[in-house]
Each structure stands twice: as structure tokens, then as C-alpha cells.
C-alpha positions as CSV (number, residue, x, y, z in Angstrom):
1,X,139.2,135.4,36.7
2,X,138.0,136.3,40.3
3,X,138.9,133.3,43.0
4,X,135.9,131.3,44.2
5,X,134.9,131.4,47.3
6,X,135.4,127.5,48.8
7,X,133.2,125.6,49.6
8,X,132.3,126.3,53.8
9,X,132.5,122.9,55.8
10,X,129.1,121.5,57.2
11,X,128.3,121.7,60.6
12,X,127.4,118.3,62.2
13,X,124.2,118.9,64.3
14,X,125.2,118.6,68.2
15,X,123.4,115.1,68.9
16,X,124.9,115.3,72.6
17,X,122.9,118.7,73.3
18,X,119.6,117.2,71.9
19,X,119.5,114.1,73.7
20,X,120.3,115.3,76.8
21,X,117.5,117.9,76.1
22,X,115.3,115.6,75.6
23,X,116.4,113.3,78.8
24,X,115.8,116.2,80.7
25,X,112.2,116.6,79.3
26,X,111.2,113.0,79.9
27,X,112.7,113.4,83.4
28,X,110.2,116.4,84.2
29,X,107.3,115.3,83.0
30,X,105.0,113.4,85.4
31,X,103.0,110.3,84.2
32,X,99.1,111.4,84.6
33,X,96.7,111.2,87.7
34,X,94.5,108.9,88.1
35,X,91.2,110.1,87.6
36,X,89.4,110.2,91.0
37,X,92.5,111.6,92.6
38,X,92.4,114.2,89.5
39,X,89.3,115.2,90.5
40,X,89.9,115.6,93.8
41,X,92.3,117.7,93.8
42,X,90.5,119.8,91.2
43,X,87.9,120.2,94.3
44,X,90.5,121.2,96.6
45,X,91.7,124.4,94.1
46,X,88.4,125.5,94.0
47,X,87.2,125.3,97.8
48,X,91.2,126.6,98.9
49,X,90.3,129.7,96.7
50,X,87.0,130.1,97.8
51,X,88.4,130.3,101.7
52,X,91.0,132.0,101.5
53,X,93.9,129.6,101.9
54,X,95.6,129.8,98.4
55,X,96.8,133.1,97.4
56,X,97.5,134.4,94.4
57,X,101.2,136.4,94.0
58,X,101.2,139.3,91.6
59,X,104.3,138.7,89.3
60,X,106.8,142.2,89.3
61,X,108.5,143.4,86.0
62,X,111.6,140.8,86.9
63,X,109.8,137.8,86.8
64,X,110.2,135.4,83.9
65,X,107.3,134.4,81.3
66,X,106.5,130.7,83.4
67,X,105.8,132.8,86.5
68,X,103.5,135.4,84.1
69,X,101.3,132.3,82.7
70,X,101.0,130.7,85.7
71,X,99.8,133.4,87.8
72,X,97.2,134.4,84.2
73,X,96.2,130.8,84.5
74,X,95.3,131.2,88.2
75,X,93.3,134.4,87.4
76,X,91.6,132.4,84.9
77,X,90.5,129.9,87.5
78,X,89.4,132.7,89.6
79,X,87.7,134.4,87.4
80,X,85.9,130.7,86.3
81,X,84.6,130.0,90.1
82,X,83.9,134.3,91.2
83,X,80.2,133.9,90.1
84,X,79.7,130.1,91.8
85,X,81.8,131.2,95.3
86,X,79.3,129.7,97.5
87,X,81.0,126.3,98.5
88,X,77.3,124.6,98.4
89,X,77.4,125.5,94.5
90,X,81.0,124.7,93.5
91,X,80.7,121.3,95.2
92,X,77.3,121.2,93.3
93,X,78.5,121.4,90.4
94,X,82.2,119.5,90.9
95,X,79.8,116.5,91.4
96,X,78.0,117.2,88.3
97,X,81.1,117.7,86.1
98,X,82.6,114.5,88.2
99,X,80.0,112.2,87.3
100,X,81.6,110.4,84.5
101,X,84.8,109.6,86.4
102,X,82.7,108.7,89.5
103,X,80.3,106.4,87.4
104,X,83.8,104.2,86.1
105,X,85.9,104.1,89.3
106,X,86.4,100.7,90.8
107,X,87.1,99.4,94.6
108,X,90.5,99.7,93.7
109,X,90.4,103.3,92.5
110,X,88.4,104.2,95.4
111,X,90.7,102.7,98.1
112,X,93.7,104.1,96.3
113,X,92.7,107.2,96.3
114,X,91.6,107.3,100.0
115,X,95.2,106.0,101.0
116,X,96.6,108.9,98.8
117,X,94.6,112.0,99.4
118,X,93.1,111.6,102.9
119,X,95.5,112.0,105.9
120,X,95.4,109.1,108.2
121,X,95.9,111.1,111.2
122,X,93.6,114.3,110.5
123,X,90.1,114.9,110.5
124,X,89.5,112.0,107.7
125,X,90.9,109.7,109.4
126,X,87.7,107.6,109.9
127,X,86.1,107.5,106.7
128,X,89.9,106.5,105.1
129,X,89.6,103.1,107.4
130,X,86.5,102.4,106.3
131,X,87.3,103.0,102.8
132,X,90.3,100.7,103.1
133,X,88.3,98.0,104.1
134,X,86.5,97.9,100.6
135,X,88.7,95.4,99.3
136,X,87.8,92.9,101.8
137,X,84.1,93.5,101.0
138,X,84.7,93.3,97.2
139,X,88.1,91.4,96.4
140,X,89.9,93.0,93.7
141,X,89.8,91.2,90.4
142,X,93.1,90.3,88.2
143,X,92.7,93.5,85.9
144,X,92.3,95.9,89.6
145,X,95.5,94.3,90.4
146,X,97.4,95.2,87.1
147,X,96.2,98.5,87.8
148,X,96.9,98.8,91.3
149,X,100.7,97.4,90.2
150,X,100.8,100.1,87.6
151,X,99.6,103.1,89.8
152,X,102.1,101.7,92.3
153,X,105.2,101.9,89.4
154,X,104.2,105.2,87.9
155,X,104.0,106.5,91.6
156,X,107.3,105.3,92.8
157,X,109.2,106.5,89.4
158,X,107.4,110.1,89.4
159,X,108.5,110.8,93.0
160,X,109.7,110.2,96.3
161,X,108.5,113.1,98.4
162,X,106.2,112.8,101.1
163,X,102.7,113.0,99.7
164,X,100.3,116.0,100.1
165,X,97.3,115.7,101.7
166,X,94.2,117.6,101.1
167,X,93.3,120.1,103.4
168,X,90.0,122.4,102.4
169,X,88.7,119.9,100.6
170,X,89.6,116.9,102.9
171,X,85.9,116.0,104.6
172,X,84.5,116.6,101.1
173,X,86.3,114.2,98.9
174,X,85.5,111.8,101.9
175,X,82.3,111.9,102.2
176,X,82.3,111.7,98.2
177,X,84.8,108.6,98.1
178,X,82.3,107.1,100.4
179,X,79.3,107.5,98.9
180,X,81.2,105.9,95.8
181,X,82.0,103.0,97.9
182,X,77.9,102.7,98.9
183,X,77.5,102.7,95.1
184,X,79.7,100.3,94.4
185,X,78.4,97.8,96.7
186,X,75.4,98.3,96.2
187,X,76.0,97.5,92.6
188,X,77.6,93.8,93.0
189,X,74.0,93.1,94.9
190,X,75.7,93.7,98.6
191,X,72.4,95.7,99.9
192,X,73.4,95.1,103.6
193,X,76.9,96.1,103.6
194,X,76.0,99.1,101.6
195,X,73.4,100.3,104.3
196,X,76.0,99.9,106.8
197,X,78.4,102.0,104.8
198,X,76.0,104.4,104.4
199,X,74.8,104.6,107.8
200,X,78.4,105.7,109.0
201,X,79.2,107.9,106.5
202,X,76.1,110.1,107.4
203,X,77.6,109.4,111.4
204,X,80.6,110.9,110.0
205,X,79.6,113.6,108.0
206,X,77.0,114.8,110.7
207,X,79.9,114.6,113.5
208,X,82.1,117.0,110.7
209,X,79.1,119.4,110.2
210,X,78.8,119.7,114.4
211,X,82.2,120.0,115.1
212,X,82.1,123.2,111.8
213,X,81.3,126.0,113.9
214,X,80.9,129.1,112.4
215,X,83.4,132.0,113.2
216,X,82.0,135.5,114.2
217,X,83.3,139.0,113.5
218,X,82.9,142.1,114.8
219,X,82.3,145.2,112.5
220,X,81.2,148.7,112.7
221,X,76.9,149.3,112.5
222,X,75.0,151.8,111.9
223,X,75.4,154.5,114.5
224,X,78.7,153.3,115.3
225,X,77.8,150.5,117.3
226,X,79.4,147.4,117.5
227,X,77.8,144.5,115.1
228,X,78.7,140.9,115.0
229,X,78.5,139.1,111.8
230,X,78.7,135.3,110.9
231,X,82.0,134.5,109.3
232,X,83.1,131.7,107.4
233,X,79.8,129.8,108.1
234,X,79.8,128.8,104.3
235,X,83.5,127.6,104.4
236,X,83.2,125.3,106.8
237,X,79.5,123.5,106.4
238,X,77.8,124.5,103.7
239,X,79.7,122.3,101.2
240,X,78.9,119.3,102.8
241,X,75.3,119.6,102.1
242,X,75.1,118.5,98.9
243,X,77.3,115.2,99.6
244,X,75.0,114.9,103.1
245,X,72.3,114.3,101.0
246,X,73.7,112.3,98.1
247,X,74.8,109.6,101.3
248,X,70.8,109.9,102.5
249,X,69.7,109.4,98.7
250,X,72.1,105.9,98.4
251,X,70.5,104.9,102.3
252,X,67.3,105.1,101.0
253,X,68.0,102.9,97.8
254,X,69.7,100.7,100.0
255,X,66.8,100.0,102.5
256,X,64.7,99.0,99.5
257,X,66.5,96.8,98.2
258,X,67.1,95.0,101.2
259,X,63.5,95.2,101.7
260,X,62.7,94.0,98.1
261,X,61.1,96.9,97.3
């Protein structure tokens, strides 16, 4: 009779391998945003892309597959915002599509964010002071506090870099945080101090829109004469309209309800 083969010994499954797999996984993954911070940053892809200060890097037959979806997710985004590339329409429409966050965010999320994403020594400066005075208007309650502590934990585990300011989008998402602020106070019944917000945010938001000159260029006409053409115009104002008139909107409410209108 032909031998039988014996029996081959069972491999143990390498738990060491797995485990430190998974360690390594939990290590790299970041605990979420919070929302208004989210959001602004979404704003500050779409505006960087729209003036020219992101660039997108064309991958080369040696790059690996998480270079190749990253750059197809960034053509993706392009191609999203190519028919809305007019900064007054993208911020437009980031309001609309913001609404929901905006309408839930509390003094807390609103200071927090202002401390996070707005530079205290750059061209926000201002409106980050006055949005950091909020909690002395409205004090924060004992659940704002349990959040503040948790967005204060998950911040100090997920890293210890330096944190990134915004940069396009930086006099935006001001001028947006503070006309969340206005809202806010002007929802706990604090018509005066909401007027007053509201009547330095548009100070502030005029003073950006002055000091946003366009750029000029020079270009070949017809004939061959020299022509100079506006450059850069809509960069650098035209995305603040939309927020300059959301901060004149809240005024108005403002004045009437301290007038008792």
C-alpha cells in the first residue's frame, strides 16, 4: 500500500504582525474636524485653486497608486469649481452649502475656530480679537466647556506641529465667523452688542476691500500696441461681496430690534 502523505503542521496566524498593523493604523488616523473649521478650510481649497496658489503636480510613470488618486481626486475638485471660478460665486455658494453647520455652531465653536484658523499677526488679525471676546459677551455653558475640553484633547493627541493658517481664504472666513458671531448674539436677545459687532466687521471688511487693489498687466492689442488689462481684480475683492452684504443684512435686523421694530 502507497505511504500517506502526514498530516502538514498548522501555521499559527502571526498575531505580533497584525497588532502592530493595526497600532500603526490608529496612530495615522486623525480624529475629525470640527465642523466650522471643516468648512473653512473647504473654502480655502476652492479660493487657493481659483488664484492660482495651489498647484496641481502631474504624477510620472514612477509614482505609486496614493500619489495617482490623490492627484485624480484633485482633478476632480477642479473639474467640480471650473464652471463656478468666479470667487463671488464659489463663496456664494460655500455659504449656501455651509448653512447647516453655520445655523448649529455655538460661541465656543466660533471662538475656537478663530484662534485656530486666523493668524494673529496677519491681515485677520482684528476680526480674531474681536471674535475672542465672544465668550465674555456670551459665557460658555457646562456642555461648551466639555466640548471646548474635548476639541482641546483630540487636538493635543492628533498633533504637535505648528498650526496652518489660512491664507486665500483668510479675510473670508473672517468676515464669515463674524457675521456668525452677530447671529449669535443677536439670538440670546443682545441687540446692542450685536450692532456693535456688526458695525466693525463692515469697518473691517470695507478697510480689506480698500487695501485689495487690483493688479494690472500688460498684453499685446490689436495693431500691436501695448494694452493694459485688469488682473486678479476678482481674486482679491470680489469674494468678499457676498459676506459684505450678509454683515449689512444682520445690521439692519439689528437696528430693528433695538428699535422695536
Amino acid at each position: 500500500m502507497p505511504e500517506s502523505n502526514p498530516p502538514k503542521p498548522k501555521v499559527k496566524p502571526n498575531t505580533t504582525t497584525t497588532t502592530t498593523t493595526t497600532t500603526k493604523k490608529k496612530k495615522n488616523t486623525l480624529p475629525p474636524q470640527p465642523p466650522l473649521q471643516a468648512a473653512a478650510k473647504r473654502l480655502e481649497r476652492l479660493l487657493g485653486r481659483t488664484s492660482g496658489s495651489n498647484t496641481t503636480i502631474r504624477p510620472n510613470n514612477k509614482t505609486n497608486n496614493a500619489t495617482n488618486h490623490t492627484t485624480a481626486n484633485s482633478l476632480i475638485e477642479e473639474a467640480n469649481i471650473a464652471p463656478h471660478s468666479n470667487p463671488c460665486k464659489i463663496v456664494k455658494r460655500w455659504i449656501g452649502t455651509s448653512s447647516i453647520v453655520a445655523s448649529k455652531a455655538k460661541p465656543a465653536d466660533i471662538s475656537n475656530a478663530a484662534k485656530t484658523l486666523l493668524d494673529p499677526m496677519g491681515m485677520s488679525a482684528t476680526g480674531r480679537d474681536l471674535l475672542l471676546q465672544l465668550a465674555t459677551l456670551l459665557p460658555p455653558t457646562p456642555e461648551d466647556d466639555q466640548t471646548m475640553e474635548d476639541i482641546e484633547v483630540k487636538t493635543t493627541e492628533s498633533t504637535t506641529e505648528v498650526p496652518q493658517h489660512l491664507i486665500a481664504s483668510a479675510r473670508e472666513v473672517e468676515a464669515w465667523l463674524l457675521s456668525l458671531a452677530i447671529r449669535v448674539l443677536w439670538n440670546h436677545s443682545k441687540e446692542e452688542e450685536a450692532l456693535q459687532l456688526a458695525t466693525k466687521a463692515i469697518a473691517i471688511v470695507t478697510t480689506h476691500l480698500d487695501e485689495a487693489t487690483p493688479t494690472t498687466a500688460t498684453t499685446n492689442g490689436s495693431g500691436g500696441t501695448a494694452k493694459s488689462t485688469r488682473v486678479g481684480f476678482a481674486a482679491s475683492r470680489s469674494a468678499l461681496y457676498p459676506l459684505l452684504a450678509r454683515l449689512y443684512r444682520y445690521r439692519s435686523l439689528a437696528v430693528e430690534k433695538c428699535r422695536g421694530v
